[in-house]
gemmi code that builds the backbone of each chain (N, CA, C; Angstrom):
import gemmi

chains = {
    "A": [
        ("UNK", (-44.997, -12.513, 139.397), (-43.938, -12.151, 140.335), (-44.210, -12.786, 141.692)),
        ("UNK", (-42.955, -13.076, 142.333), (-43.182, -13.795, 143.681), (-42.924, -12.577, 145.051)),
        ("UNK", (-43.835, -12.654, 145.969), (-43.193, -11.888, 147.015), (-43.204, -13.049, 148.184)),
        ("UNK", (-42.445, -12.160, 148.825), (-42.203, -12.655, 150.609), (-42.565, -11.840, 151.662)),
        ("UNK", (-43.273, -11.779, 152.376), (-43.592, -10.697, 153.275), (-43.564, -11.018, 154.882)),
        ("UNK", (-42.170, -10.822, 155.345), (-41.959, -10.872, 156.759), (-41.834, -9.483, 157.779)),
        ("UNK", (-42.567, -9.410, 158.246), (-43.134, -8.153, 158.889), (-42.715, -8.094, 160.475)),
        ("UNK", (-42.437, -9.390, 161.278), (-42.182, -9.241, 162.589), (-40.778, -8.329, 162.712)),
        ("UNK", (-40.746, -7.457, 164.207), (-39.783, -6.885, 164.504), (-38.712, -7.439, 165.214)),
        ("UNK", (-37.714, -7.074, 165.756), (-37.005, -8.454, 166.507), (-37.747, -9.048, 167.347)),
        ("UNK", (-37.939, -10.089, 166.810), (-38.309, -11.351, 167.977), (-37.174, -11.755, 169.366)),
        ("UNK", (-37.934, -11.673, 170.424), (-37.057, -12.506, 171.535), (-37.539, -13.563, 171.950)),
        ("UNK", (-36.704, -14.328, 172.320), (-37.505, -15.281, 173.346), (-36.598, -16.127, 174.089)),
        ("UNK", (-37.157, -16.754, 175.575), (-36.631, -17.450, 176.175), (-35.754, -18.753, 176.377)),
        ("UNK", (-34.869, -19.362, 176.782), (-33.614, -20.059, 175.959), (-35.125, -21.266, 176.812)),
        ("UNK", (-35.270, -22.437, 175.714), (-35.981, -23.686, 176.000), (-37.220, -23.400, 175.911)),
        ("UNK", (-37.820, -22.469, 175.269), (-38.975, -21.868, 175.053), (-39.115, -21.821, 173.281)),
        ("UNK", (-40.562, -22.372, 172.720), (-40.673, -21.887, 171.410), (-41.075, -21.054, 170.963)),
        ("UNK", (-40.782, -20.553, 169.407), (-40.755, -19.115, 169.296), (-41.746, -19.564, 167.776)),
        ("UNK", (-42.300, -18.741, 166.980), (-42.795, -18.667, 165.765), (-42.559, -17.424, 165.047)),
        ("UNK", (-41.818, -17.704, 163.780), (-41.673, -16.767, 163.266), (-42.266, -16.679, 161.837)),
        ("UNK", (-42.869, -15.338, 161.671), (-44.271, -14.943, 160.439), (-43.499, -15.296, 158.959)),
        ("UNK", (-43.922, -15.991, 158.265), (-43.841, -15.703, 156.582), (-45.258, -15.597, 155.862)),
        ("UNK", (-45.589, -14.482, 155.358), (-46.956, -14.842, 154.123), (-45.858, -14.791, 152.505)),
        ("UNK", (-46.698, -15.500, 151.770), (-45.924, -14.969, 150.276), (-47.174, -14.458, 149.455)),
        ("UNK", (-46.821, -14.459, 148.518), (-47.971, -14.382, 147.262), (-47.038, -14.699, 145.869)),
        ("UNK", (-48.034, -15.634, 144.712), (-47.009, -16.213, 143.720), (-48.467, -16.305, 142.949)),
        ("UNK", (-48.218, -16.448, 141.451), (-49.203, -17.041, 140.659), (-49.190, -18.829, 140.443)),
        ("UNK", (-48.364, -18.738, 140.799), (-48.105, -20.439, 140.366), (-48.458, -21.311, 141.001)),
        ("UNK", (-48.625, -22.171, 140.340), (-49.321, -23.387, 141.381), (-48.403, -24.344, 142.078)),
        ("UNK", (-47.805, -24.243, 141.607), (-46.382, -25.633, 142.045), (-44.816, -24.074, 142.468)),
        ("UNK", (-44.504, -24.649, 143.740), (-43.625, -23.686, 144.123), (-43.213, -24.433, 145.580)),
        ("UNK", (-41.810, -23.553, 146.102), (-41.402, -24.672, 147.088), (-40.884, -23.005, 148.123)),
        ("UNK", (-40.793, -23.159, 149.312), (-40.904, -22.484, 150.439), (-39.584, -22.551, 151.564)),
        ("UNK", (-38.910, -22.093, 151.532), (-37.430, -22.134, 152.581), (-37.278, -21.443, 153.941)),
        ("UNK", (-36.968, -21.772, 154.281), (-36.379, -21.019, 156.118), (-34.486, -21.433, 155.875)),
        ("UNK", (-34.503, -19.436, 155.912), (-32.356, -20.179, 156.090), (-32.178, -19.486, 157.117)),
        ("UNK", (-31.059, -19.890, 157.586), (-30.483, -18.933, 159.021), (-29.218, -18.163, 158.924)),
        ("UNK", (-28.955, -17.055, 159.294), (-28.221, -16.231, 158.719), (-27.524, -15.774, 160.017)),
        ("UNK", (-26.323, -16.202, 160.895), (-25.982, -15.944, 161.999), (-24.995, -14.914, 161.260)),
        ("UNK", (-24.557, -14.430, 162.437), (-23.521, -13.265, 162.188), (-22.297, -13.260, 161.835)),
        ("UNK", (-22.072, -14.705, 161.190), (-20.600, -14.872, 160.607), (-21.185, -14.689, 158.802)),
        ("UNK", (-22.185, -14.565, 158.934), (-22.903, -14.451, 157.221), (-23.123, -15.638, 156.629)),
        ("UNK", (-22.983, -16.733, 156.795), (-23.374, -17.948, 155.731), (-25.080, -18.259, 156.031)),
        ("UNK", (-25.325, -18.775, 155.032), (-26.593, -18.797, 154.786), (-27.261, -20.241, 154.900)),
        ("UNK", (-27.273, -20.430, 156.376), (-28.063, -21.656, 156.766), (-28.984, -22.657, 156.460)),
        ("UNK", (-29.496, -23.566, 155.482), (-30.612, -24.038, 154.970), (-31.194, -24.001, 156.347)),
        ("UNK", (-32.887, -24.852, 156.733), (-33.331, -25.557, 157.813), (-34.404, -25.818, 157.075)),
        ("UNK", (-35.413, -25.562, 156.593), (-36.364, -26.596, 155.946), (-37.105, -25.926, 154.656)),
        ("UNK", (-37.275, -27.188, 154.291), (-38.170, -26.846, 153.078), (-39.597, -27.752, 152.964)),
        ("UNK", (-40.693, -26.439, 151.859), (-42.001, -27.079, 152.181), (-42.301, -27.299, 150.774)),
        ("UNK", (-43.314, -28.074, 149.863), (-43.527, -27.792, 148.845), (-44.927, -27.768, 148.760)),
        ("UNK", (-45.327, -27.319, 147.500), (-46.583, -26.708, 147.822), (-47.480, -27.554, 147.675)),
        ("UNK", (-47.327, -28.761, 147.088), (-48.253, -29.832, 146.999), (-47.353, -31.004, 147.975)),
        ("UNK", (-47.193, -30.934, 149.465), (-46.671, -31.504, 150.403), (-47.978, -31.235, 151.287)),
        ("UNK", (-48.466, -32.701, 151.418), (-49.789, -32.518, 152.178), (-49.401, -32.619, 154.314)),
        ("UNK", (-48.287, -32.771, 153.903), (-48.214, -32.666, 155.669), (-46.959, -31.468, 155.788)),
        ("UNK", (-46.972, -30.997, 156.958), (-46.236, -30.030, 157.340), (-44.840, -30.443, 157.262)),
        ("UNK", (-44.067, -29.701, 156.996), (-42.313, -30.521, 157.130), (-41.856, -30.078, 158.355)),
        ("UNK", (-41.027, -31.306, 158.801), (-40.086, -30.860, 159.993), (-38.812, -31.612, 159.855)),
        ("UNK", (-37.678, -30.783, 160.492), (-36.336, -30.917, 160.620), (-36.024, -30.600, 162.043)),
        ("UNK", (-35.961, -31.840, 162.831), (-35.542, -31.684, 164.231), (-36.206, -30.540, 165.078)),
        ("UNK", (-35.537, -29.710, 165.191), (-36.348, -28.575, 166.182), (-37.319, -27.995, 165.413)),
        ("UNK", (-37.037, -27.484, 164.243), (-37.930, -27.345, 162.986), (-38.902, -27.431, 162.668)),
        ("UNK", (-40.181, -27.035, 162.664), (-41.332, -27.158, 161.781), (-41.755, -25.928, 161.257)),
        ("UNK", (-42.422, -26.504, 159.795), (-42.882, -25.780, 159.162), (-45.063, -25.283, 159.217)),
        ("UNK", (-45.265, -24.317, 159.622), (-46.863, -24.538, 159.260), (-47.023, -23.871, 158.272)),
        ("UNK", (-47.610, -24.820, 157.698), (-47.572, -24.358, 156.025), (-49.404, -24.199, 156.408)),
        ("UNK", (-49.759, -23.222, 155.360), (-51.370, -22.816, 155.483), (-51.495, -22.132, 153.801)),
        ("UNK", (-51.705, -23.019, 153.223), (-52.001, -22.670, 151.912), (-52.761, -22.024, 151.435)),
        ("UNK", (-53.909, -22.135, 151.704), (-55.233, -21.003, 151.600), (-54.731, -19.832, 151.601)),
        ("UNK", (-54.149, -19.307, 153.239), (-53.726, -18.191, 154.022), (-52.531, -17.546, 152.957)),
        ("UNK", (-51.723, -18.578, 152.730), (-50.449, -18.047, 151.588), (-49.480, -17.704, 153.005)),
        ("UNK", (-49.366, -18.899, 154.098), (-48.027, -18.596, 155.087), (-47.344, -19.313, 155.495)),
        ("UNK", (-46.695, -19.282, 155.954), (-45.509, -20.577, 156.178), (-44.740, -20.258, 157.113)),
        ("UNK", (-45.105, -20.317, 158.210), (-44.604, -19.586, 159.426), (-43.502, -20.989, 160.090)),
        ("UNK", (-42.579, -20.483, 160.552), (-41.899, -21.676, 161.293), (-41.418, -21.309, 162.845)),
        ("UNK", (-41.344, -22.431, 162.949), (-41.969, -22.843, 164.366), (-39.939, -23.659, 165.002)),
        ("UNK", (-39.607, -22.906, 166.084), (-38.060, -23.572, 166.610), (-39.193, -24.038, 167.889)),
        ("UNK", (-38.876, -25.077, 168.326), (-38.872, -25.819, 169.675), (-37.525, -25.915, 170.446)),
        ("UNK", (-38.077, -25.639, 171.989), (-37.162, -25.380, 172.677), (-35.727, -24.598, 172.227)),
        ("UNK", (-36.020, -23.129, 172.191), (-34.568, -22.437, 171.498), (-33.278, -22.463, 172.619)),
        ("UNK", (-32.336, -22.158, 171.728), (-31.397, -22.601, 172.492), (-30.589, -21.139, 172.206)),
        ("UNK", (-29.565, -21.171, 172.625), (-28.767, -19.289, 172.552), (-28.187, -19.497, 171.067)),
        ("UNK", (-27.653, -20.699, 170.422), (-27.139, -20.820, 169.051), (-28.198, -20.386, 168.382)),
        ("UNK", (-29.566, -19.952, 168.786), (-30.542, -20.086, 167.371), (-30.760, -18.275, 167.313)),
        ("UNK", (-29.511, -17.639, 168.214), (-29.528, -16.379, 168.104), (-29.322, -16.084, 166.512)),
        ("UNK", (-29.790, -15.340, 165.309), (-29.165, -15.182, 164.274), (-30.173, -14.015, 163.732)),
        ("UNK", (-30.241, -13.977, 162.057), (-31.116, -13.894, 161.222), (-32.140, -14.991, 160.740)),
        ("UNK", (-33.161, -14.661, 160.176), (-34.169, -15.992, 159.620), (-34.510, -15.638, 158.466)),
        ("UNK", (-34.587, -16.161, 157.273), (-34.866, -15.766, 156.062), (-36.062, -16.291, 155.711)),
        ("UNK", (-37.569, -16.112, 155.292), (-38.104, -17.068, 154.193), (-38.073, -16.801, 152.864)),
        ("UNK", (-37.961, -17.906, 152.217), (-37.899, -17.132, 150.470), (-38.144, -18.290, 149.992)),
        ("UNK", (-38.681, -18.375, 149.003), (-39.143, -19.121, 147.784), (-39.286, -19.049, 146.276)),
        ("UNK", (-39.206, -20.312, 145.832), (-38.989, -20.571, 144.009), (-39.926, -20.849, 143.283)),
        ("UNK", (-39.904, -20.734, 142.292), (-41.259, -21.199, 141.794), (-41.100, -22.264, 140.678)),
        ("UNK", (-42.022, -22.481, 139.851), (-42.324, -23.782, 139.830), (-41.233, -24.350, 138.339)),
        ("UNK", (-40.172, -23.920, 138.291), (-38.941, -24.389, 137.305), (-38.008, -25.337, 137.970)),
        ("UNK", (-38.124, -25.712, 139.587), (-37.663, -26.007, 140.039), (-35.849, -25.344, 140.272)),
        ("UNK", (-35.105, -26.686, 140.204), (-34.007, -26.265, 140.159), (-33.511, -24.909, 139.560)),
        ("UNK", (-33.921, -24.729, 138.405), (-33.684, -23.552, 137.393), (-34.050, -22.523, 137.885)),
        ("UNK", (-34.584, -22.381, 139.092), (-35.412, -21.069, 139.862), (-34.667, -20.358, 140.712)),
        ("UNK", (-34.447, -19.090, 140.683), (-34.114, -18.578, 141.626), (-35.136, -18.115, 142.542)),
        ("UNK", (-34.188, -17.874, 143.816), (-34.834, -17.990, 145.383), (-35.157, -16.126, 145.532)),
        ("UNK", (-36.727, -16.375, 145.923), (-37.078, -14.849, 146.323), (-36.880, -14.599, 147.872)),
        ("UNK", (-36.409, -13.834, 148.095), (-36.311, -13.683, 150.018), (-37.186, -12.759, 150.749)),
        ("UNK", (-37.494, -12.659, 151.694), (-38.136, -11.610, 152.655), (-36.699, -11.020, 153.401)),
        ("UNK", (-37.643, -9.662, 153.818), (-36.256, -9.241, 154.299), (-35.811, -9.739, 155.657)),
        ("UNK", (-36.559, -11.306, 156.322), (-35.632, -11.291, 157.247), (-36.316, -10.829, 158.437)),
        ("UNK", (-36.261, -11.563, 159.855), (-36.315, -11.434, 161.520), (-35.266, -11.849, 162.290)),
        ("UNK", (-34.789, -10.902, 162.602), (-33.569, -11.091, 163.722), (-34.180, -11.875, 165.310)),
        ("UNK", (-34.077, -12.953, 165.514), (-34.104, -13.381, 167.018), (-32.904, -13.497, 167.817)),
        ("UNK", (-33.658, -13.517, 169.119), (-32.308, -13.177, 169.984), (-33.081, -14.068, 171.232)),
        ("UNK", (-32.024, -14.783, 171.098), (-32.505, -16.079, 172.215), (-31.676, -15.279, 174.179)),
        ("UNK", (-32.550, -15.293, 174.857), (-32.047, -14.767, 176.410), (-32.392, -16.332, 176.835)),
        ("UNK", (-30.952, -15.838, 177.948), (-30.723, -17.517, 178.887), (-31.585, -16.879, 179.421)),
    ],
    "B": [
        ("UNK", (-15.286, -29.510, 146.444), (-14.822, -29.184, 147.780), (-16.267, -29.978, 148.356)),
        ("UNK", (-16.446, -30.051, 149.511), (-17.840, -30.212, 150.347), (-18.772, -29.197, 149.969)),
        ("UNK", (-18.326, -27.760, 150.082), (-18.874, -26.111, 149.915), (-18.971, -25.682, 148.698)),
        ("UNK", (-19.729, -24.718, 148.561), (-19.740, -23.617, 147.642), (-18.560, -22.678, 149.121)),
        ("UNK", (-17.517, -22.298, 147.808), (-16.241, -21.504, 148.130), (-15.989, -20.053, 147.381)),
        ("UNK", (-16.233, -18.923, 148.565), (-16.334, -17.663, 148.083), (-14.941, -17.209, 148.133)),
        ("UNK", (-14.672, -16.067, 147.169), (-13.305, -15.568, 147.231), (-12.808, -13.950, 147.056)),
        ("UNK", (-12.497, -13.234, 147.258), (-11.814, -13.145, 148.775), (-13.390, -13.253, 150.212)),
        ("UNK", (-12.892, -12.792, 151.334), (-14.107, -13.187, 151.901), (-14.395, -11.384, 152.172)),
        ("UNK", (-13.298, -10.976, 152.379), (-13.504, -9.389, 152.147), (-12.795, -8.932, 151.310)),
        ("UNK", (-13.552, -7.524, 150.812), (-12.697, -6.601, 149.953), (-12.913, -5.379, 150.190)),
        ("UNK", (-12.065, -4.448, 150.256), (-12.262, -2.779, 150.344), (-11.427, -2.102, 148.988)),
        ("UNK", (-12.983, -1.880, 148.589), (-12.082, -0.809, 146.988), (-12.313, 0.674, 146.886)),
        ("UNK", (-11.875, 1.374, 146.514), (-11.145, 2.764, 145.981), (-12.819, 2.657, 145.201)),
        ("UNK", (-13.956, 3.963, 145.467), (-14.518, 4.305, 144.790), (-13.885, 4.369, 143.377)),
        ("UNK", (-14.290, 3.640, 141.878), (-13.939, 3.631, 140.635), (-13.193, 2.685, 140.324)),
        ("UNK", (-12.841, 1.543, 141.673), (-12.017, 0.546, 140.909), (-12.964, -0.280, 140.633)),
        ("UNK", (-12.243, -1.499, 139.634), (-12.677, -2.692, 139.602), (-12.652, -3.807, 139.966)),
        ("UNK", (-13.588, -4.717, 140.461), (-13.308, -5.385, 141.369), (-14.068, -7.044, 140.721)),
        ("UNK", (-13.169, -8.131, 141.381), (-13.769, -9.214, 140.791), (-13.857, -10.632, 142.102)),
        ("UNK", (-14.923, -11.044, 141.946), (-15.821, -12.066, 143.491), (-15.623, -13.195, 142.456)),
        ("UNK", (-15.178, -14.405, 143.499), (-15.002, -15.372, 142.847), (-16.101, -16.245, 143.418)),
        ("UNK", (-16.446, -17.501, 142.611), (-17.209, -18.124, 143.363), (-17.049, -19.835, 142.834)),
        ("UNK", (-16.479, -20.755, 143.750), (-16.277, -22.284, 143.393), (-16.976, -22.976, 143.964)),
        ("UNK", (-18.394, -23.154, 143.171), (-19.404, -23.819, 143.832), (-19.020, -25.995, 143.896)),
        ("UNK", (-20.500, -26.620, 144.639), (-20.328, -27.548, 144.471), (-20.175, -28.530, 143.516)),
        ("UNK", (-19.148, -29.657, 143.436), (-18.648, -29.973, 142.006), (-20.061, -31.139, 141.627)),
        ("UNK", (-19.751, -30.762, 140.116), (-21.500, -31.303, 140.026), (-22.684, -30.499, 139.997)),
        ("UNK", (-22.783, -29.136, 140.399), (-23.965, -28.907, 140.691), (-24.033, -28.058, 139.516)),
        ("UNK", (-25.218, -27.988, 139.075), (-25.227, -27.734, 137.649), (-25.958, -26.024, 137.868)),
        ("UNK", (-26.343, -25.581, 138.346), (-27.200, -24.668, 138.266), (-26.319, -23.216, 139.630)),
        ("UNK", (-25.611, -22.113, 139.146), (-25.271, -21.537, 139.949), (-25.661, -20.010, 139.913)),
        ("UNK", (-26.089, -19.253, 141.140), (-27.011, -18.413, 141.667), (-26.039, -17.220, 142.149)),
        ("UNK", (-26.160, -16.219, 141.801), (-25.326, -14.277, 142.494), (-26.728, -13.760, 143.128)),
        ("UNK", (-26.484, -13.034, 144.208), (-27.108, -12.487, 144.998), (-26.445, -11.537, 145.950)),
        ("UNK", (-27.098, -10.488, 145.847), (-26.545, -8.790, 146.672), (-27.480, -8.535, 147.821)),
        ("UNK", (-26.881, -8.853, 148.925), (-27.401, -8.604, 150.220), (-26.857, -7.273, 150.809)),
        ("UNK", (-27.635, -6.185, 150.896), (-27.745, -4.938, 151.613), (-27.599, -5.402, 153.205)),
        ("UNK", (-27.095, -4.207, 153.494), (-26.775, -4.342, 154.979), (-28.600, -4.370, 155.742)),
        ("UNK", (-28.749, -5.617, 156.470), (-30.213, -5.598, 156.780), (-30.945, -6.090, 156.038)),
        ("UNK", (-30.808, -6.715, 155.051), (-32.070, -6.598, 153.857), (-31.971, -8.438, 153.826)),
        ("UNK", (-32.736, -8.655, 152.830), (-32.378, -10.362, 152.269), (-31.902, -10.168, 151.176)),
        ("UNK", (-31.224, -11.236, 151.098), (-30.479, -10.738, 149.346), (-31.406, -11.413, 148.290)),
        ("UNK", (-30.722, -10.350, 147.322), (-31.889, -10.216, 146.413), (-31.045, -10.896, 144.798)),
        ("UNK", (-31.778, -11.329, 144.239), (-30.812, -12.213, 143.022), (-30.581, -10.788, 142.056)),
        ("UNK", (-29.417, -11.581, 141.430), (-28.624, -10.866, 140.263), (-28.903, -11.547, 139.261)),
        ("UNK", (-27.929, -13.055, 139.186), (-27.734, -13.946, 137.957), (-27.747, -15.097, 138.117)),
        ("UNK", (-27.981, -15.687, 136.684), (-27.846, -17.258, 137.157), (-27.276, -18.071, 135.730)),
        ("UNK", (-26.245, -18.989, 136.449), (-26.186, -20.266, 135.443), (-26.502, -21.388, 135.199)),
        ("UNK", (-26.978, -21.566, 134.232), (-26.850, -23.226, 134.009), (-25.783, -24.299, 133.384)),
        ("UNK", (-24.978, -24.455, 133.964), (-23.720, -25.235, 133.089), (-22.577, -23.828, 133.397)),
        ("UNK", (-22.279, -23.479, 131.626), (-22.120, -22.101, 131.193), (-22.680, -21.386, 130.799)),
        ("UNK", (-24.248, -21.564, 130.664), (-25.037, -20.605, 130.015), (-25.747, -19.826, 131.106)),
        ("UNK", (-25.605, -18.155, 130.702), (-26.033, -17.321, 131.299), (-27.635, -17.587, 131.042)),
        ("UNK", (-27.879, -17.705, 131.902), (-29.668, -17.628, 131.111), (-30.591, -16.541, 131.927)),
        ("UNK", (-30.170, -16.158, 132.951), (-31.032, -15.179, 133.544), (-30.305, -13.852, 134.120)),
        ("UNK", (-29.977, -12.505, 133.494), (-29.426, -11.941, 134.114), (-30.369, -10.282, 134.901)),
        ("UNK", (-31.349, -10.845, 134.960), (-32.385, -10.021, 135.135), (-32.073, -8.761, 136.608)),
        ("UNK", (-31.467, -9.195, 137.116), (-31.215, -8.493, 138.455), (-29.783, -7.680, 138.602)),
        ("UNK", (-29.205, -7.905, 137.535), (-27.894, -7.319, 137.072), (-28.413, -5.449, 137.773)),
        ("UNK", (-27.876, -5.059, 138.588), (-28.409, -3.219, 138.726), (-27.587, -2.420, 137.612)),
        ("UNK", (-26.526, -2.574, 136.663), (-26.455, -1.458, 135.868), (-25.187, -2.632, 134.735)),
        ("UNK", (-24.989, -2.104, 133.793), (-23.721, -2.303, 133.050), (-22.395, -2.380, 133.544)),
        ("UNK", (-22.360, -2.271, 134.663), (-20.920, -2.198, 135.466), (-20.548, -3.725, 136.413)),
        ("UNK", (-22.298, -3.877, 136.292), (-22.263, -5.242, 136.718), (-21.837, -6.518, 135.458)),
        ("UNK", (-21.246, -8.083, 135.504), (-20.962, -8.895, 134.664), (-20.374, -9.670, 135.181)),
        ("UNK", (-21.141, -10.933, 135.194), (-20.765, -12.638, 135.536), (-20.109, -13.611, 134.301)),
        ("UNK", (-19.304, -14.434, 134.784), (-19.331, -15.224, 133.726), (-19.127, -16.736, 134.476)),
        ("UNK", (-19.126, -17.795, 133.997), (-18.743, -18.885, 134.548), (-18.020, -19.878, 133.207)),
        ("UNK", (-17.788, -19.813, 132.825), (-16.613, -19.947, 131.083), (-16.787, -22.032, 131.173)),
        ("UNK", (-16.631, -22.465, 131.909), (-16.174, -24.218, 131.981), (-17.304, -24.622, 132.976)),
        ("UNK", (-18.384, -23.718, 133.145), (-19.859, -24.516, 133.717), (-19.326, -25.136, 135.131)),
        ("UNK", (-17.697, -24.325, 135.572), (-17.635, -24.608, 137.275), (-17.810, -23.585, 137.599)),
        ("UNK", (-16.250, -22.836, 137.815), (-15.795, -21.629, 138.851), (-16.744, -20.438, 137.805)),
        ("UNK", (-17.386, -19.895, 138.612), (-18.098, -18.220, 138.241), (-17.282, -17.514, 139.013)),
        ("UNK", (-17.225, -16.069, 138.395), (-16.756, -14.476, 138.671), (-17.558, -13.704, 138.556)),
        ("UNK", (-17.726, -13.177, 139.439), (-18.719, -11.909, 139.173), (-17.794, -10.671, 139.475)),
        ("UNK", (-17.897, -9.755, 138.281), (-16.877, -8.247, 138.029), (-17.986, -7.298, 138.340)),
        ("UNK", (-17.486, -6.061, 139.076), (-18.011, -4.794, 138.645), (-17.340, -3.866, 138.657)),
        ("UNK", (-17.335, -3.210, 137.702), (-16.714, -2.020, 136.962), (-17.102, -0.955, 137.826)),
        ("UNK", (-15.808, 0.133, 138.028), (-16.045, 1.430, 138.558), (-16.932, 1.116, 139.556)),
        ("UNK", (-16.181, 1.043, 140.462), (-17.158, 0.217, 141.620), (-17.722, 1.813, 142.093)),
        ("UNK", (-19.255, 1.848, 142.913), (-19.554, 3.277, 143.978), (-19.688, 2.386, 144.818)),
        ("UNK", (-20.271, 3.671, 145.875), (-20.440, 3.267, 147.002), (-21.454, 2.640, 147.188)),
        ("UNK", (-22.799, 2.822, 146.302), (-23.831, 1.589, 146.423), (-23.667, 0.107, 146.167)),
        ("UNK", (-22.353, 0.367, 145.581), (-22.279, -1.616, 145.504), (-21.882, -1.685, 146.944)),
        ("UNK", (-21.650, -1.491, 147.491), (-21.430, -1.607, 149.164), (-22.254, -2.816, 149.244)),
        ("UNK", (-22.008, -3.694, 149.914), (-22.748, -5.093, 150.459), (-22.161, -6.380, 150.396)),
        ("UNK", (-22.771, -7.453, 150.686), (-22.640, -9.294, 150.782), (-23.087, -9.470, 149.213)),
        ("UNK", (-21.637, -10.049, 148.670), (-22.005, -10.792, 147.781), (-21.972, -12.295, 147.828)),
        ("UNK", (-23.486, -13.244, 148.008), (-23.684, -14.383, 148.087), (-23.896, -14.996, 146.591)),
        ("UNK", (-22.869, -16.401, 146.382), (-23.186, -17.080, 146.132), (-23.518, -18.417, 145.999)),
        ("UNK", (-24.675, -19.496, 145.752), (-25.568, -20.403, 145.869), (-25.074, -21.397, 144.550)),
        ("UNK", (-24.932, -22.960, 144.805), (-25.146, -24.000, 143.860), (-26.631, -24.470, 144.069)),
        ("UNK", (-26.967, -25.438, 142.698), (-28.057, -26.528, 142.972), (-27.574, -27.624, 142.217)),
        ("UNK", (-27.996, -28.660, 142.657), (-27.661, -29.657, 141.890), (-28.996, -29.781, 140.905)),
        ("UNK", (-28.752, -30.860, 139.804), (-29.704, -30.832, 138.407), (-30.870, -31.518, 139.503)),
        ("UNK", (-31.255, -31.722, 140.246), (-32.762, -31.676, 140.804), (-32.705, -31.882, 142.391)),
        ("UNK", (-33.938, -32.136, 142.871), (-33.530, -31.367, 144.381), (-34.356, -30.188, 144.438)),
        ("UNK", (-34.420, -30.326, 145.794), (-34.731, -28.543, 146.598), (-33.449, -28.045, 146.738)),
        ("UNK", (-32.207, -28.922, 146.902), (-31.028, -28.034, 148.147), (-30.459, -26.986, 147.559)),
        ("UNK", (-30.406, -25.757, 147.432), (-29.605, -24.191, 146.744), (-28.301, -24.420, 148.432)),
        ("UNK", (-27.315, -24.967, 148.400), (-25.903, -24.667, 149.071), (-25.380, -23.358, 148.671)),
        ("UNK", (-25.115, -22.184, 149.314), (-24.640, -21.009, 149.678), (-23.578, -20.711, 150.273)),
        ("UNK", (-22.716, -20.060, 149.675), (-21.386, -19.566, 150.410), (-21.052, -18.929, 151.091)),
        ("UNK", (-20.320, -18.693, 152.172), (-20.179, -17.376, 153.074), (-20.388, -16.380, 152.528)),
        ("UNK", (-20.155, -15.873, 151.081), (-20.418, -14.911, 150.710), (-18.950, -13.557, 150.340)),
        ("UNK", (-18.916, -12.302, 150.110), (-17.990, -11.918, 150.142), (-18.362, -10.471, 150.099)),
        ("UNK", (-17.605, -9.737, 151.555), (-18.433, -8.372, 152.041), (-17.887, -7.137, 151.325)),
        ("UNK", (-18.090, -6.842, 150.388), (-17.490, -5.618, 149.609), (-17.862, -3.911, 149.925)),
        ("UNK", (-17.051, -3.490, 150.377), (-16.772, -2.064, 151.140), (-16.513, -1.180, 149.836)),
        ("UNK", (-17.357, -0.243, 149.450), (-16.824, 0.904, 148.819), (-16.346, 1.938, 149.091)),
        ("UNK", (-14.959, 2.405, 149.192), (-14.401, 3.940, 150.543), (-14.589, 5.052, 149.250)),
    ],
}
model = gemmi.Model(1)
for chain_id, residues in chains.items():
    chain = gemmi.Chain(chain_id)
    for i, (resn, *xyz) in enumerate(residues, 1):
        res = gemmi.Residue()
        res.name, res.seqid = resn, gemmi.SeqId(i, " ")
        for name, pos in zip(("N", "CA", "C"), xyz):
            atom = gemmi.Atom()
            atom.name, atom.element = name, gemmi.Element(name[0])
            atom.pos, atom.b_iso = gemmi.Position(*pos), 0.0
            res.add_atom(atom)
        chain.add_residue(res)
    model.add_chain(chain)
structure = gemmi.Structure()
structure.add_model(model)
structure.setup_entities()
């Protein structure tokens, strides 16, 4: 079985300021892939990056990065310079190793709230 | 379409009706995903297709729940005698036959009165 375990409470932070937000998982598998979606308050479900588990460098997507810490089992991501749009929900969740054929496990989720 | 296309985007049903979520994912994408998001929560999977084949319905919460996707495009997801715990976001997700990308639909917010 796969978990997700996001534990921070609302996060705030300052508009042009970076923020980090917690994911640990736990999975048996060896091959598995790692997501950040964004979930603003109109409800659609944002991709922003993905990590895989045999990806020897960290992924990034523009403001985006991922620190992936494999040992640790976390995958915390990282917004640079936030901006008031990155007000939303944050999801991490991950698949395991069927790839495509996999469905996505989620954490429940950190609400940030970006202040000008 | 560009999208995975949810349908209606809201619904409010009569504790005991039945109710049916449409979902017209991306054309091509072979692999399509149901998921029940609680108010607050992350959503959590229901079902999944491949083509037309149901192959995973593990997250289904009772018999009242039932997906189908008949021509390996457009899926429906029904539930019977709706309560008030089906209350929530029903999301659903394409993938294409390989890839990371799972594309997700607005979803569709179902109210039980």
């Amino acid at each position: 079985a796969q978990k997700i375990t996001q534990t921070q409470p609302g996060m705030f932070v300052q508009e042009k300021e970076a923020v980090t937000l917690d994911c640990t998982y736990d999975t048996s598998d060896q091959s598995y892939g790692l997501f950040w979606y964004k979930q603003p308050s109109s409800g659609e479900m944002i991709f922003l990056i993905y990590q895989g588990s045999y990806d020897e460098q960290n992924a990034t997507e523009g403001r985006y990065s991922l620190n992936f810490q494999k040992a640790r089992k976390s995958a915390n991501l990282v917004i640079s310079a936030s901006q008031l749009g990155d007000s939303a929900m944050y999801f991490c969740a991950m698949r395991g190793h069927t790839g495509a054929n996999s469905k996505l496990t989620f954490g429940k989720g950190i609400t940030l709230s970006v202040r000008p | 379409g560009a999208g995975v296309s949810q349908s209606p985007r809201y619904k409010v049903a009569k504790r005991g009706q039945d109710v049916a979520l449409r979902c017209d994912p991306i054309s091509g994408h072979v692999s399509l995903f149901w998921y029940q998001q609680a108010l607050g929560q992350g959503p959590e999977f229901l079902t999944y297709f491949q083509n037309e084949a149901q192959l995973d319905k593990s997250g289904l919460p009772s018999d009242r729940f039932f997906a189908e996707r008949p021509e390996g495009s457009v899926s429906t997801l029904k539930i019977q005698r709706t309560q008030q715990e089906d209350s929530a976001v029903y999301l659903c997700a394409s993938h294409p036959s390989s890839g990371y990308g799972y594309t997700f639909g607005s979803g569709t917010r179902l109210t039980v009165v």
